[in-house]
C-alpha positions in Angstrom: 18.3 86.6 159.4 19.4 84.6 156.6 21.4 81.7 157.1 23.7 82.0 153.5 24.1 85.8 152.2 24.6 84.2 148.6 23.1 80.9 147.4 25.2 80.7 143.7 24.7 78.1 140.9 27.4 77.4 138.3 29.7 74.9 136.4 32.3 73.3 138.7 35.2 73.2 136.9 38.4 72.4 137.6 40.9 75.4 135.9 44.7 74.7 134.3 45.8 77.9 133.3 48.9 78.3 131.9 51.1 82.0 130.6 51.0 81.7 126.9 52.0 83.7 123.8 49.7 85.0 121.6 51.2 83.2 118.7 50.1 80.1 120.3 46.2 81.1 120.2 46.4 81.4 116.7 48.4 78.0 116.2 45.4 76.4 117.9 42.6 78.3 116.3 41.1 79.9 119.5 39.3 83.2 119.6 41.5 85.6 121.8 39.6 87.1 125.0 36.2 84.6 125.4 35.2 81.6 126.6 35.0 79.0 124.1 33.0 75.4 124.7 35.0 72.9 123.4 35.0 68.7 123.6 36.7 66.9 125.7 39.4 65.3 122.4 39.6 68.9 121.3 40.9 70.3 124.7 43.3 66.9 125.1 44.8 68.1 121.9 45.4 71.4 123.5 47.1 70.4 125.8 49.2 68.4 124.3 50.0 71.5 122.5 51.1 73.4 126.0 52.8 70.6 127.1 55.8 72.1 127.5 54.3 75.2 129.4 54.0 74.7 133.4 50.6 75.3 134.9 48.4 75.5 138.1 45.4 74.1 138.7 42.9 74.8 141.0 38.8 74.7 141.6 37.1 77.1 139.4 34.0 78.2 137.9 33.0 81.7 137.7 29.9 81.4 140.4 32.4 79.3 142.7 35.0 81.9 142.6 32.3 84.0 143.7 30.7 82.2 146.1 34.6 81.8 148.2 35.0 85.4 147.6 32.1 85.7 149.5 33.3 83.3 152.3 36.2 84.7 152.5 35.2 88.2 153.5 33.7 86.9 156.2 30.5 86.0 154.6 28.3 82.8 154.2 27.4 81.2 151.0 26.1 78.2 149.6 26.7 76.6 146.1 24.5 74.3 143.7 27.0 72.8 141.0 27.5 68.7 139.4 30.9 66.8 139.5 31.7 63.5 138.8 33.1 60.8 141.0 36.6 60.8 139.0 39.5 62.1 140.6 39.2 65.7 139.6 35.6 65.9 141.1 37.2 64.7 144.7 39.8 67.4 143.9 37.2 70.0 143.2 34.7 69.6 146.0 37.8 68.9 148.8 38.9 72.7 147.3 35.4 74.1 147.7 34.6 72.5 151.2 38.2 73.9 152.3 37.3 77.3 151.5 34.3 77.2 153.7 31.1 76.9 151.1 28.4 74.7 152.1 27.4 72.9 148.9 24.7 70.1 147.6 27.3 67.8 147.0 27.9 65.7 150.2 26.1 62.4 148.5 27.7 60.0 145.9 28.5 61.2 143.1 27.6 60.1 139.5 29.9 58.2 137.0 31.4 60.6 134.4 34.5 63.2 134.0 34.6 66.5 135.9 34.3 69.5 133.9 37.8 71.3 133.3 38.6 74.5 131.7 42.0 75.3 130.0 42.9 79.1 131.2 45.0 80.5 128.5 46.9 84.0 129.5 48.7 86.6 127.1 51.5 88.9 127.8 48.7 91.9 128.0 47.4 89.8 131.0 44.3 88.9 129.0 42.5 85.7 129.2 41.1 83.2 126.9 38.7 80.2 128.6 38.2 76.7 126.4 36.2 74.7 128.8 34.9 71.0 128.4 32.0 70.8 130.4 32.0 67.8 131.3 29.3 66.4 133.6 28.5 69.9 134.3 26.3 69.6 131.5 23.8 67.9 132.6 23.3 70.7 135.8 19.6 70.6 136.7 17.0 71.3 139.3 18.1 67.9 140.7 20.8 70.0 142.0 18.6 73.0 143.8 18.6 72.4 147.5 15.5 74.2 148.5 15.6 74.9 151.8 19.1 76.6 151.4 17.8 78.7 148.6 14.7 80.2 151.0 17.3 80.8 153.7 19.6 83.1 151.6 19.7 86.9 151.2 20.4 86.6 147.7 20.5 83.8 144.9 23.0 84.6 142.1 23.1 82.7 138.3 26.3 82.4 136.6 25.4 83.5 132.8 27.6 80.6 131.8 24.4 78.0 132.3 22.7 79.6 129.6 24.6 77.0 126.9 22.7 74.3 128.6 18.9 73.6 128.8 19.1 71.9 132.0 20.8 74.4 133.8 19.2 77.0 132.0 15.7 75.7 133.6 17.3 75.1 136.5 18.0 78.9 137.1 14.4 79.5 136.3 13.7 77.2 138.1 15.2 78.3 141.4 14.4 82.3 140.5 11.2 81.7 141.1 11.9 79.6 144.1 13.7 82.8 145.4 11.3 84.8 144.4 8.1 83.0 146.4 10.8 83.4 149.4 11.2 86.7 148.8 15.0 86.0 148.4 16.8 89.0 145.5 18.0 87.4 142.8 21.0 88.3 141.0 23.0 87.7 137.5 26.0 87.9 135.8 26.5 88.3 131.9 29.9 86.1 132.3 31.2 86.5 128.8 31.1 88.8 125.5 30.0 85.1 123.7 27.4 84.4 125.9 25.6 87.7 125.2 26.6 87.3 121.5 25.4 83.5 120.4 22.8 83.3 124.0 21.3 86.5 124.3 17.4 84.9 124.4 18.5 82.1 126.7 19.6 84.8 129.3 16.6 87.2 128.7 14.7 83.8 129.9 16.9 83.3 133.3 15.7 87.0 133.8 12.5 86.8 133.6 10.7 89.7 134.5 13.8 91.3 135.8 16.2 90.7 138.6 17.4 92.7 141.9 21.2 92.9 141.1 22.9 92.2 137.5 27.0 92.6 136.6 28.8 93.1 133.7 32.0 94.3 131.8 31.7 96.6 129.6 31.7 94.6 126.4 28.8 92.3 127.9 26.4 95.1 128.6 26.6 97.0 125.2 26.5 93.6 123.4 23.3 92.9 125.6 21.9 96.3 124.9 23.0 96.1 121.0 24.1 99.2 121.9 27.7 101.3 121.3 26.8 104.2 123.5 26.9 104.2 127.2 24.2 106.0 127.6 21.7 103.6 125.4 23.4 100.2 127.1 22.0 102.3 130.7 18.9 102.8 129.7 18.4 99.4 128.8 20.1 97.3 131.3 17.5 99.7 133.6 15.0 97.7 131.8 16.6 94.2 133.0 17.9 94.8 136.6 16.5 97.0 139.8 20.2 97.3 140.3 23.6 97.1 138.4 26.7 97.1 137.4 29.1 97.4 134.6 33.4 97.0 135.3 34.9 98.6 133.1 38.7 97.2 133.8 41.4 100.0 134.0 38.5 102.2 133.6 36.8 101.6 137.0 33.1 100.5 137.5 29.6 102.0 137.0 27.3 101.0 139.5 23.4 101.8 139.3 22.1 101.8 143.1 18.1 102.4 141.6 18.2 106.0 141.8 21.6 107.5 141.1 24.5 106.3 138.5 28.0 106.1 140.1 31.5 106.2 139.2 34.2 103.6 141.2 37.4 105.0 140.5 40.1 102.2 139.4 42.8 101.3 141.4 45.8 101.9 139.5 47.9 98.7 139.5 50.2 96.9 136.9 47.9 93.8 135.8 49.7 90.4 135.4 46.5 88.4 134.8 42.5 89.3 134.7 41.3 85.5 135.2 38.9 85.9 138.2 39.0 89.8 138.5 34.9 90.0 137.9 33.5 86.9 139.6 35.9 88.7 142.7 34.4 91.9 141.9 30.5 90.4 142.1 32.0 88.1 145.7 33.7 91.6 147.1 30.2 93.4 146.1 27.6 90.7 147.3 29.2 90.5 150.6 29.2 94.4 151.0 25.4 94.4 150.3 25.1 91.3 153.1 26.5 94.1 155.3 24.0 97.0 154.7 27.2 99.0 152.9 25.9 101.8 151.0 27.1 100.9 147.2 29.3 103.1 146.8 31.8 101.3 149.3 30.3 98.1 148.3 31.8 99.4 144.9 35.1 100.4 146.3 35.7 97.4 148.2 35.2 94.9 145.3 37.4 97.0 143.1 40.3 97.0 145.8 40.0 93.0 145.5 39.8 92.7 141.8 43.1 95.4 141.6 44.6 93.4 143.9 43.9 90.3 142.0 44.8 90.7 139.1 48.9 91.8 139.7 49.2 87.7 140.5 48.4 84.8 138.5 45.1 82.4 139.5 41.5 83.1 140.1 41.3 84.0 143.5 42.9 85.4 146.3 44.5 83.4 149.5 42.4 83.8 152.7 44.6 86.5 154.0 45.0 88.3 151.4 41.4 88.7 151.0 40.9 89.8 154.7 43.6 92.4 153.9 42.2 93.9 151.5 38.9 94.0 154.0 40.0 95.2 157.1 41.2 98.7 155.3 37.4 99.1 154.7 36.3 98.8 158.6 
């Protein structure tokens, strides 16, 4: 048996996400809904601009999110990332350690500044991401702990590395590690701007295919180049033995290899959608880790997302995460 059910690799970043109005993404220039990659003078001057809103920071990056998801449920899971030695880096891995993920980071760390992403959310509980990188930049197989990643059930990219070269070999890198370990390998699209500006960089951390991949809605028809559901299937089919797409409101699609399935929504009055789909991909790789058919692997992570997203921040508390759990035993 396994030692970690997930081995993830991802940008550590430190999130500050403050309640916004929409008037005050246009004041700033920032495309509504994506992730945008800014510099580090750029995101000072924004801010300065939201000085006057209050805001809560905590650790982040999508894969991270995940990876405590995971722990939370009860799971194991292990993750690969880069901070600095500043103060938000100690911040960052004293969050990740708390919430129980083992980690390659128990060295020195390098001279530099953490990365840190500005979390911006509308009245219609959308999101908009302006992240710095940071250190996190330089993310590269110096980061791959190899015997963790042959002692995992599966070993899951976070689409965000594609904007760097570094990371980006560094998933290839440790995708074919898992792969000569017979460890499944698993992806998620992250963002509508990574599919639109990075589509070839991702086709390369797929290779010639992967055992699980996720994805909202947008993502998957802007990686099939496709406006019908039925095309954006068929081709993600092509990419993954196994998928899915969240559709929000909407529910989920999940692909289990053989049959296409529908996971009803849970109806719920959303406050904020930071976090809902790295929960999802948590909720759904720990069901897997349990031998959970996917259908209630499905049902499960949308329960956590629902509940998720009627409260402000990334994640869910411990307990709250267990609560939603223990209704599905």
């Amino acid at each position: 048996m396994a030692k970690y059910d997930v081995y993830g690799i991802g940008n550590a970043l430190v999130d500050m996400e403050y309640e916004i109005e929409t008037a005050d993404l246009e004041a700033l220039g920032i495309e509504k809904g994506v992730m945008t990659l800014v510099d580090e003078e750029c995101q000072v001057r924004m801010m300065d601009h939201l000085a006057a809103y209050p805001h809560q920071r905590g650790s982040g990056g999508s894969a991270a999110n995940s990876m405590i998801a995971v722990r939370q449920f009860g799971g194991s899971s292990f993750y690969s990332c880069k901070v600095a030695g500043d103060d938000l880096g100690h911040f960052y891995m004293k969050d990740l350690i708390e919430g129980g993920v083992d980690t390659n980071h128990h060295t020195e760390r390098e001279p530099g500044h953490t990365g840190r992403c500005v979390v911006l959310v509308t009245p219609d509980s959308d999101r908009t991401l302006c992240t710095f990188l940071g250190i996190s930049g330089g993310l590269s197989t110096k980061e791959l702990v190899e015997d963790a990643l042959r002692d995992s059930a599966y070993f899951y990219m976070e689409g965000y590395l594609v904007t760097s070269h570094t990371a980006r070999r560094a998933c290839v890198a440790g995708k074919q590690i898992a792969e000569a370990a017979g460890v499944k390998t698993a992806i998620s699209l992250s963002d509508p701007n990574m599919v639109r500006f990075f589509k070839p960089g991702l086709l390369e951390m797929i290779g010639s295919g992967v055992d699980l991949l996720f994805a909202n809605e947008d993502e998957a028809r802007g990686m099939a180049g496709a406006t019908d559901l039925n095309s954006t299937v068929a081709y993600l089919k092509t990419l993954s033995r196994e998928f899915v797409i969240t559709r929000g409101s909407k529910g989920a699609l999940v692909w289990d290899g053989q049959a296409l399935m529908e996971i009803d929504p849970v109806k719920v009055d959303a406050v904020d959608t930071v976090g809902a789909g790295d929960l999802f991909a948590g909720a759904f790789l720990y069901g897997l880790g349990q031998g959970w058919d996917h259908r209630r692997t499905g049902t499960l992570a949308s329960a956590a997302a629902a509940k998720l997203v009627t409260r402000l921040g990334p994640r869910l508390a411990a307990a709250e995460t267990r609560a939603v759990l223990k209704s599905f035993r």
